[in-house]
ZAGU-731019 format. One record per residue (C-alpha): residue in one letter; chain; x, y, z. Coordinates in Angstrom, 3 decimals. Layout:
BEGIN
[site 'a'; 'A'; [X; Y; Z]]
...
***
This chain:
BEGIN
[site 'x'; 'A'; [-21.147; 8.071; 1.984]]
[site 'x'; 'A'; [-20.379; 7.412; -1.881]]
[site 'x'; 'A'; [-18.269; 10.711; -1.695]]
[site 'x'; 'A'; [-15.448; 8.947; 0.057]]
[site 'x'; 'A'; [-13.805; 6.093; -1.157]]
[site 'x'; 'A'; [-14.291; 2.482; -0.252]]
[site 'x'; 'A'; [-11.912; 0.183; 1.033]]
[site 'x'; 'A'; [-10.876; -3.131; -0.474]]
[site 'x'; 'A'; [-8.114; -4.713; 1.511]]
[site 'x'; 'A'; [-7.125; -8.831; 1.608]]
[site 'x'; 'A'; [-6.542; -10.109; 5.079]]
[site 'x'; 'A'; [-4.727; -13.230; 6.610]]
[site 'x'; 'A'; [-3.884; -13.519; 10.528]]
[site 'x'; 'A'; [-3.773; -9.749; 11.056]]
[site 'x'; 'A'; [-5.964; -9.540; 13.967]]
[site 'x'; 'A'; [-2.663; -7.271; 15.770]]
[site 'x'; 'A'; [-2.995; -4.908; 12.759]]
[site 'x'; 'A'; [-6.246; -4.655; 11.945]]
[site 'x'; 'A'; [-8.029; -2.274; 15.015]]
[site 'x'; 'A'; [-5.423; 0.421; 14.402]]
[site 'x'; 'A'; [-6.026; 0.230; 9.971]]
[site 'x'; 'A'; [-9.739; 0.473; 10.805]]
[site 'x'; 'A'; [-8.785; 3.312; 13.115]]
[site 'x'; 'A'; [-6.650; 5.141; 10.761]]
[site 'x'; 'A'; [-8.770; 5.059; 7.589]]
[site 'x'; 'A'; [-12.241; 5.539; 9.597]]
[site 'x'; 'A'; [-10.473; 8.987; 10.892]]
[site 'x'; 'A'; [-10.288; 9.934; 7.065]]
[site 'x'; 'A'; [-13.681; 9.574; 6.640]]
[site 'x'; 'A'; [-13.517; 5.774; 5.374]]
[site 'x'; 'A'; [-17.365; 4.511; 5.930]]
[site 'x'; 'A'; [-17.551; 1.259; 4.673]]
[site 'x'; 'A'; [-14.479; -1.155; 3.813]]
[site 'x'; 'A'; [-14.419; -4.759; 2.106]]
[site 'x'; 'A'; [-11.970; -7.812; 3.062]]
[site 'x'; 'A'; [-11.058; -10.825; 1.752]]
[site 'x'; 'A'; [-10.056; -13.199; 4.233]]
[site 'x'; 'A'; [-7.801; -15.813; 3.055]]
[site 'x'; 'A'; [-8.110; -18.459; 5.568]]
[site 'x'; 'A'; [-6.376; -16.593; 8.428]]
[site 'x'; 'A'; [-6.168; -19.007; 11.638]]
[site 'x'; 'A'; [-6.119; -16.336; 13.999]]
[site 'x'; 'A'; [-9.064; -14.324; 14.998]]
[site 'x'; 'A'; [-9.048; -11.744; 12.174]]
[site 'x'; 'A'; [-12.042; -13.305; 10.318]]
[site 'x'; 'A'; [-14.271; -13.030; 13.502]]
[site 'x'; 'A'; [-12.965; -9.517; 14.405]]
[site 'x'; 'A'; [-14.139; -8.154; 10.952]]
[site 'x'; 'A'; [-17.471; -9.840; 10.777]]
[site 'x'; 'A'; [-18.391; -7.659; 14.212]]
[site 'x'; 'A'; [-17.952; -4.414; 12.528]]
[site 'x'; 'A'; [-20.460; -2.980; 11.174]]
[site 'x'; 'A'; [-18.452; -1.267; 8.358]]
[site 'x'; 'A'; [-17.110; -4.260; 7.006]]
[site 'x'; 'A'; [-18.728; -6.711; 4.113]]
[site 'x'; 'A'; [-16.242; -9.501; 4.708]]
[site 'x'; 'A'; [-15.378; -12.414; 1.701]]
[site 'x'; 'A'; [-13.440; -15.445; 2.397]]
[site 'x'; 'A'; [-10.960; -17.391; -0.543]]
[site 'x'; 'A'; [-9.144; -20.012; 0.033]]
[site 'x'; 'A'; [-5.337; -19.979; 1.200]]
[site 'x'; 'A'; [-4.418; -21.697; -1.968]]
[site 'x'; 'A'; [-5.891; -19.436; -4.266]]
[site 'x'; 'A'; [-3.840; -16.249; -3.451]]
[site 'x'; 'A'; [-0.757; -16.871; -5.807]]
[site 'x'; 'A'; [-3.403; -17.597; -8.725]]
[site 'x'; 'A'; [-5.430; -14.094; -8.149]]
[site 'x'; 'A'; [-1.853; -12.292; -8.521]]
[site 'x'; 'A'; [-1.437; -11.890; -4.800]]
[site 'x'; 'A'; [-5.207; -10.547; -4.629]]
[site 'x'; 'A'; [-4.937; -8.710; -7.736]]
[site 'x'; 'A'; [-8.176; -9.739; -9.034]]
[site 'x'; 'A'; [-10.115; -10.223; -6.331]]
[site 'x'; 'A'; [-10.288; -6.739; -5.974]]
[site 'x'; 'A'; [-10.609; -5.555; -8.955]]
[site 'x'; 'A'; [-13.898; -8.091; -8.971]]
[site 'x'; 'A'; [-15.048; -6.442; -5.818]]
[site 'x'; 'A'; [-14.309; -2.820; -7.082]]
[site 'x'; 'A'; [-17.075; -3.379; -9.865]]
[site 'x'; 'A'; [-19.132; -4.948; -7.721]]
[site 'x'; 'A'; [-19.566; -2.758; -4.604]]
[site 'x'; 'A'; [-18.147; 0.953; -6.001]]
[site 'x'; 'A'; [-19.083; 1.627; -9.442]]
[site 'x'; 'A'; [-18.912; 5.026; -10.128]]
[site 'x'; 'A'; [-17.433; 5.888; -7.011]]
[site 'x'; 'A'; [-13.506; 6.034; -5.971]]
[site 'x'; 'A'; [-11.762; 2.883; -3.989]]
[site 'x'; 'A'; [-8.932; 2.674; -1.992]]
[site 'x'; 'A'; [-6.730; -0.501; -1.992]]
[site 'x'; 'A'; [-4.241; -1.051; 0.727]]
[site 'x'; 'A'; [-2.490; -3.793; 2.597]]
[site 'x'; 'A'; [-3.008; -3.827; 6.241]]
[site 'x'; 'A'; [0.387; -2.380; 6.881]]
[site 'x'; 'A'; [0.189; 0.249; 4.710]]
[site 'x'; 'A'; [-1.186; 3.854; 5.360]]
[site 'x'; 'A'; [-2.066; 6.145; 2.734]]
[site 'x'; 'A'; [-0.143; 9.938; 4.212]]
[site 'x'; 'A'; [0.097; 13.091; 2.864]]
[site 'x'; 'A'; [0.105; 16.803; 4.082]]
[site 'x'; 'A'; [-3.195; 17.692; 5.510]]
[site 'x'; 'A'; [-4.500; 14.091; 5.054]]
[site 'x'; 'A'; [-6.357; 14.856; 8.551]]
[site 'x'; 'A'; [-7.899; 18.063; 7.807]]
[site 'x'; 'A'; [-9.043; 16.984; 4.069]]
[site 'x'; 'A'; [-9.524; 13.238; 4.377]]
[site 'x'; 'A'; [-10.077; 10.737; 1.629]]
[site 'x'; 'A'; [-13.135; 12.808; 0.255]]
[site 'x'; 'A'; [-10.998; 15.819; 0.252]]
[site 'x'; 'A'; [-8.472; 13.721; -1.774]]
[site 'x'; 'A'; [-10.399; 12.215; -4.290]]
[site 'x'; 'A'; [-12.261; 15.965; -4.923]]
[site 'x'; 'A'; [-8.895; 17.512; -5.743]]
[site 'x'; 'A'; [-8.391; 14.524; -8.157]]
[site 'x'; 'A'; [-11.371; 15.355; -9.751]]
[site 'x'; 'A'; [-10.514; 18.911; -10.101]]
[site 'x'; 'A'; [-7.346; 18.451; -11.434]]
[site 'x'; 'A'; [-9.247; 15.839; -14.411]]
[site 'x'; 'A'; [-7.466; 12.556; -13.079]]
[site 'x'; 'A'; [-9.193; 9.276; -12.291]]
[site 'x'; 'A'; [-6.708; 7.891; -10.229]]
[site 'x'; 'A'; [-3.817; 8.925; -7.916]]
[site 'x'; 'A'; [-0.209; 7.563; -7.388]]
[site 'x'; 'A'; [0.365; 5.739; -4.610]]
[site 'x'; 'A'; [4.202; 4.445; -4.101]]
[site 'x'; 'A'; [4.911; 2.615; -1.277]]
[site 'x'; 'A'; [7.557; 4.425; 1.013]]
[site 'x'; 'A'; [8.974; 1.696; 3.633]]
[site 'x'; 'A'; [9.107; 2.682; 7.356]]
[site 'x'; 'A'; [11.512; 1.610; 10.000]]
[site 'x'; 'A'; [12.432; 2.093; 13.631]]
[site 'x'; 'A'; [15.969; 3.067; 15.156]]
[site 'x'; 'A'; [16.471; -0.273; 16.256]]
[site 'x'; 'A'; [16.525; -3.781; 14.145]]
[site 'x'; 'A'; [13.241; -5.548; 14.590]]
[site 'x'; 'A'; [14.390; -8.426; 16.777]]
[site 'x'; 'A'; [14.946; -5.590; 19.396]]
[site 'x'; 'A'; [11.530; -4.114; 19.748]]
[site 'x'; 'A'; [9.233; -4.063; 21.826]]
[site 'x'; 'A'; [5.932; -5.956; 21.121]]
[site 'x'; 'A'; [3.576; -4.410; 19.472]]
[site 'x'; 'A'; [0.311; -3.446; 20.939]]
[site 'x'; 'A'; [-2.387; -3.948; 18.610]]
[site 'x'; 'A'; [-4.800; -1.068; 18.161]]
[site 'x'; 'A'; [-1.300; 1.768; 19.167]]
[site 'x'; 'A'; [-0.065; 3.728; 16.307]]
[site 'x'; 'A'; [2.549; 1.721; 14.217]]
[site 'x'; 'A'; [5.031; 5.123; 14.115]]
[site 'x'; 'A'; [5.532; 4.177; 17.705]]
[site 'x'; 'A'; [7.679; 1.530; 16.457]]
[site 'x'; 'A'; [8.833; 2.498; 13.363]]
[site 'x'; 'A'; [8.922; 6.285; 11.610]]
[site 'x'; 'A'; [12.309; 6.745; 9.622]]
[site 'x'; 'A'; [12.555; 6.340; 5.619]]
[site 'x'; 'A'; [15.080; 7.090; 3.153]]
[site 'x'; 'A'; [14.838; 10.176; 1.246]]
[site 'x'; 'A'; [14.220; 10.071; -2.300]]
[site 'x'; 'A'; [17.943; 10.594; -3.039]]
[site 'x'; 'A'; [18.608; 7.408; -1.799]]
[site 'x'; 'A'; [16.397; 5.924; -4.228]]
[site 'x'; 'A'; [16.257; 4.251; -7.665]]
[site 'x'; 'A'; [13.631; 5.163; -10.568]]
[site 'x'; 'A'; [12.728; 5.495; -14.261]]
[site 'x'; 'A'; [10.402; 4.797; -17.160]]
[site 'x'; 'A'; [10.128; 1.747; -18.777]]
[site 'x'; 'A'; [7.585; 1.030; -21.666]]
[site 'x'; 'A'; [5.502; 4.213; -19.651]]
[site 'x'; 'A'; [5.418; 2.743; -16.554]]
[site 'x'; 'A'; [7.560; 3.969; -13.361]]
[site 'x'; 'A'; [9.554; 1.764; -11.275]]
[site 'x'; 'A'; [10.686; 3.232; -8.030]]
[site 'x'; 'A'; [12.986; 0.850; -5.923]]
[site 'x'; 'A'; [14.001; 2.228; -2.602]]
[site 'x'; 'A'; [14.625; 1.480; 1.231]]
[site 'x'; 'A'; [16.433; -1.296; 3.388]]
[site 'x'; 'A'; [15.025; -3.909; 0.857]]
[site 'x'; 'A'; [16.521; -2.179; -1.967]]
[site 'x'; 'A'; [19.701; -1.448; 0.268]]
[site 'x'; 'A'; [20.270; -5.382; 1.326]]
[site 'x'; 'A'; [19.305; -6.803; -2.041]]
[site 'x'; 'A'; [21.753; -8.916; -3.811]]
[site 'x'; 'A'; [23.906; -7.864; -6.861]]
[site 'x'; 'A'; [22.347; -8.160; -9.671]]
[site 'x'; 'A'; [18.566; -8.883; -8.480]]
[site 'x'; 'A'; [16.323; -6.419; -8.500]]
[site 'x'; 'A'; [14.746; -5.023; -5.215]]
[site 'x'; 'A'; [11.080; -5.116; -4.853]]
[site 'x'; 'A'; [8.855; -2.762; -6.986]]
[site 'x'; 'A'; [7.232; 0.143; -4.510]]
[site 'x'; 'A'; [5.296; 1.382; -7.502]]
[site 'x'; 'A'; [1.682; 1.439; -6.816]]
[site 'x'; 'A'; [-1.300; 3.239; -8.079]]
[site 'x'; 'A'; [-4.035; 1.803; -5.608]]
[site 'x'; 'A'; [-6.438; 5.174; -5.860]]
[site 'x'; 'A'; [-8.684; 5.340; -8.720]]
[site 'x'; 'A'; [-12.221; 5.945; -9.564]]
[site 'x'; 'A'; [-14.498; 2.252; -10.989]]
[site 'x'; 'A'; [-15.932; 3.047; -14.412]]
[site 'x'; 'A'; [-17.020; 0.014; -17.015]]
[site 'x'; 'A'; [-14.087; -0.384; -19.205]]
[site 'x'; 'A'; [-12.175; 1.968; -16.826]]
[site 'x'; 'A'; [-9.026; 0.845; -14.273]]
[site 'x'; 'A'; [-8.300; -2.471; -13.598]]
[site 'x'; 'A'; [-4.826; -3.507; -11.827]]
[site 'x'; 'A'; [-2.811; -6.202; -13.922]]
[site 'x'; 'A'; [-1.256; -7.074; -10.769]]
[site 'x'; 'A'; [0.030; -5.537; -7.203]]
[site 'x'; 'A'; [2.045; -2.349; -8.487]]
[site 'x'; 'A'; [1.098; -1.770; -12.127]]
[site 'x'; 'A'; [-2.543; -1.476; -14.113]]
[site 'x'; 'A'; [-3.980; -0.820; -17.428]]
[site 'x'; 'A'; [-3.343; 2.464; -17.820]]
[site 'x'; 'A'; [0.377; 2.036; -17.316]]
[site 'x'; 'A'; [1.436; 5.971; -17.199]]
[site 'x'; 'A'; [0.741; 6.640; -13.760]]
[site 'x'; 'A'; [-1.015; 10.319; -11.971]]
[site 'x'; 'A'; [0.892; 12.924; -11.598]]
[site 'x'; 'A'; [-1.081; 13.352; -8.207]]
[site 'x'; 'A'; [1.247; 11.577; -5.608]]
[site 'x'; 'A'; [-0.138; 10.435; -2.646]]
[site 'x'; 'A'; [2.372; 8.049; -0.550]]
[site 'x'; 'A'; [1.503; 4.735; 1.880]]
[site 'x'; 'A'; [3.783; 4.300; 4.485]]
[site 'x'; 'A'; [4.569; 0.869; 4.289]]
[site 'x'; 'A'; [5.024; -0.711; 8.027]]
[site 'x'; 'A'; [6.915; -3.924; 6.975]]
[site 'x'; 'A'; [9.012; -3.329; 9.808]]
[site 'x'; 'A'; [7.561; -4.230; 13.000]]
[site 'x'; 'A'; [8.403; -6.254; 15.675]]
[site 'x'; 'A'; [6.485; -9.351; 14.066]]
[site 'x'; 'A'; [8.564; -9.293; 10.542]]
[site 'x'; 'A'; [11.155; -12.063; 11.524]]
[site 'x'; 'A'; [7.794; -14.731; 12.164]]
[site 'x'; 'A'; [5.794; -13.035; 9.233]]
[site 'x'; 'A'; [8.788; -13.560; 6.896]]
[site 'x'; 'A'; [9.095; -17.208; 8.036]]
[site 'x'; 'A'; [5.308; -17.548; 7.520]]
[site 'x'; 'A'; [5.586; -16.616; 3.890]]
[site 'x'; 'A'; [8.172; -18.547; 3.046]]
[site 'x'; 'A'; [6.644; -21.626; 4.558]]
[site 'x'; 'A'; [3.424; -21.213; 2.351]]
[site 'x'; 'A'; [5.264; -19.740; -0.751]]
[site 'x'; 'A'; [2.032; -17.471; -1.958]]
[site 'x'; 'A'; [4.151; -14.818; -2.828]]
[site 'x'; 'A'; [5.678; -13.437; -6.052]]
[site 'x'; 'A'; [8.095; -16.665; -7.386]]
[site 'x'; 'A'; [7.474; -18.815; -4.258]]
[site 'x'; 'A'; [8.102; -16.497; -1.692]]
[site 'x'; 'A'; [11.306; -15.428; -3.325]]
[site 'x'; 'A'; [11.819; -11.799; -2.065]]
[site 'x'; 'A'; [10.989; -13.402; 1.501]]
[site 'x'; 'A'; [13.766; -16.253; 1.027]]
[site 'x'; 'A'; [16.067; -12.453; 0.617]]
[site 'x'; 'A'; [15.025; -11.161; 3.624]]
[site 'x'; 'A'; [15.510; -14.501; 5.494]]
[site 'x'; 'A'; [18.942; -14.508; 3.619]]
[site 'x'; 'A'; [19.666; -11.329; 4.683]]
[site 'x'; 'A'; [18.270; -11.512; 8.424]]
[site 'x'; 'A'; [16.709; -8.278; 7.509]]
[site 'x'; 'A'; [14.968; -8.577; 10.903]]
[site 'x'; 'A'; [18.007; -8.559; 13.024]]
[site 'x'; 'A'; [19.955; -5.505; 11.025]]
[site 'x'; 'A'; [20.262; -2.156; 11.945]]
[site 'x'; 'A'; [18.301; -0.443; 8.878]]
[site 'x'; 'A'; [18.846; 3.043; 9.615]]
[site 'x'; 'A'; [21.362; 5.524; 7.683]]
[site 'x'; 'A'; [23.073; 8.803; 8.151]]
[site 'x'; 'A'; [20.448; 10.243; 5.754]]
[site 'x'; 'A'; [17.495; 8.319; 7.688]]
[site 'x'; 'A'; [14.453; 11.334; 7.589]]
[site 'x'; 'A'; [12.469; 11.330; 11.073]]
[site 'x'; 'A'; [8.434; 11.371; 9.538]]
[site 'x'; 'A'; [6.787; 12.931; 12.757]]
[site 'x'; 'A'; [3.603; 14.730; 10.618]]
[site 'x'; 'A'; [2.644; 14.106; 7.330]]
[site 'x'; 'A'; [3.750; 17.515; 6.183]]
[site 'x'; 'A'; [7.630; 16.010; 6.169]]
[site 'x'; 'A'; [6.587; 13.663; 3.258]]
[site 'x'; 'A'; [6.371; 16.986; 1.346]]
[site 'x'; 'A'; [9.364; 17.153; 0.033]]
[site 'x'; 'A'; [9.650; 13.393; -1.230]]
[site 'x'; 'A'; [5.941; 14.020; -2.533]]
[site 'x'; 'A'; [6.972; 16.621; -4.785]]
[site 'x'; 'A'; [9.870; 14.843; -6.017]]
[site 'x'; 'A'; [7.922; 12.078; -7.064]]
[site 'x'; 'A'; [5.692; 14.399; -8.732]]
[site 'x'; 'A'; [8.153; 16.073; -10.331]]
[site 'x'; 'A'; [9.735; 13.443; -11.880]]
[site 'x'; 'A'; [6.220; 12.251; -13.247]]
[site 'x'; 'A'; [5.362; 15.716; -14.942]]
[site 'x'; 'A'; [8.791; 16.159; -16.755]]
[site 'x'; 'A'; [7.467; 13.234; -19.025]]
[site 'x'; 'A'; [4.296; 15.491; -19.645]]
[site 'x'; 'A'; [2.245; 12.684; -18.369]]
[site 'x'; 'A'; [-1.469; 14.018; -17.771]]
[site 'x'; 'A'; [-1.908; 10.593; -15.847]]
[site 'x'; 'A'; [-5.597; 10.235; -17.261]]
[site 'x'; 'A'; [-7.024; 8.669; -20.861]]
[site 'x'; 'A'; [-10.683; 9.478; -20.080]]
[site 'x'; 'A'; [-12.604; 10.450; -16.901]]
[site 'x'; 'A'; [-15.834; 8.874; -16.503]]
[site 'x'; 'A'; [-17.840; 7.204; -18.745]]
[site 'x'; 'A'; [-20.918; 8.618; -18.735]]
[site 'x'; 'A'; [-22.822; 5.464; -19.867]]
[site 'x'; 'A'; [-22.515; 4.261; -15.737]]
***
């Protein structure tokens, strides 16, 4: 179904994630998905190459840093599988949420998109986390719902944003609230939505792209960094130093036990439907549009 966006996602050791993404993204509407495996040891590879929705890719382990954390790979496998059509491009932990995402879906999305003129939607990342720190969970239970474990966020009060040279930096959550003086927290910008044209979108690496201004359409991912795995996943990083300056925003969280600390606040907002991510939706949005940003430079190239 070319009418609902493909999705392009890079995978390593994520077989506990990866039957409840599938789930998620097949129930809005989702019909065929690509993955780059990057030498996971667990079972992941084998567990994608038995569905029949999946076109699966393998890249070496050492090659991740070099592609800007994936960057590149997908924007290769964009052109090459959904020209002229709309993809989606998410980590396994992250799921794209908004207020009737169930009843309209990802082909309901992408049509309002298109109504509205835009070729691609914002897509910041919001973090998620449970009541308790996540060296006191429970184990998770691959293919349950990850809100089982984790569904609080800060509200958008509690966050930090602005232009610079057009683009929009939004900082926010535990990671922006245990950062050190003086560094600055990771980036949730990310505009991940977008329709492939020749000459059209391409990201310049994991939160920014060529266009730079980003869509005044704002369509969140809950971000589930926060599970009961993230002490061992943040050692794992660290250990093979693929990330962003060697690992260096995982050496913070180590620094910072981030895995053993309570992360909730008095403001904490309880997400139990996707309608209560209205209010930081329109926020976001509204934010966007006092700049007058239309959030498009052309809308399909005709010559595809």
């Amino acid at each position: 179904d070319e009418d609902c966006p493909m999705v392009i996602s890079n995978v390593k050791d994520e077989i506990a994630r990866l039957p409840y993404f599938l789930d998620y993204y097949r129930k809005l509407g989702a019909k065929s998905f690509v993955f780059v495996d990057n030498e996971s040891k667990d079972q992941s590879a084998n567990f994608l190459k038995d569905q029949p929705d999946v076109t699966l890719y393998h890249a070496p382990e050492k090659y991740f840093s070099k592609s800007k954390q994936g960057t590149e790979w997908a924007n290769a496998l964009s052109y090459k599988h959904a020209l002229g059509r709309w993809v989606l491009v998410a980590d396994v932990d992250e799921l794209l949420s908004w207020p009737g995402c169930h009843r309209q879906g990802l082909k309901g999305l992408v049509k309002e998109a298109e109504r509205l003129g835009l070729n691609r939607v914002f897509t910041p990342m919001i973090d998620v986390y449970g009541p308790v720190p996540c060296s006191e969970m429970e184990p998770y239970q691959p293919g349950e719902s990850f809100s089982k474990w984790a569904n609080l966020i800060d509200p958008f009060e509690k966050m930090k944003h602005g232009f610079q040279k057009g683009r929009f930096f939004l900082f926010g959550g535990p990671r922006m609230r245990f950062s050190k003086p003086g560094v600055r927290p990771p980036i949730m910008s990310k505009q991940k939505l977008y329709f492939v044209e020749d000459s059209g979108f391409q990201a310049s690496n994991p939160h920014f792209d060529n266009y730079v201004l980003p869509s005044p359409l704002v369509v969140p991912f809950l971000h589930y960094k926060y599970l009961p795995d993230f002490e061992e996943r943040v050692n794992k990083a660290i250990l093979e130093g693929q990330y962003w300056n060697n690992a260096e925003e995982y050496k913070s969280y180590k620094g910072a036990s981030l895995y053993q600390r309570n992360l909730t606040i008095d403001e904490s907002i309880q997400i139990q439907q996707p309608e209560d991510l209205q209010t930081f939706i329109d926020k976001i949005s509204k934010q966007i549009r006092r700049k007058s940003i239309s959030g498009s430079i052309h809308w399909r190239n005709k010559t595809i």
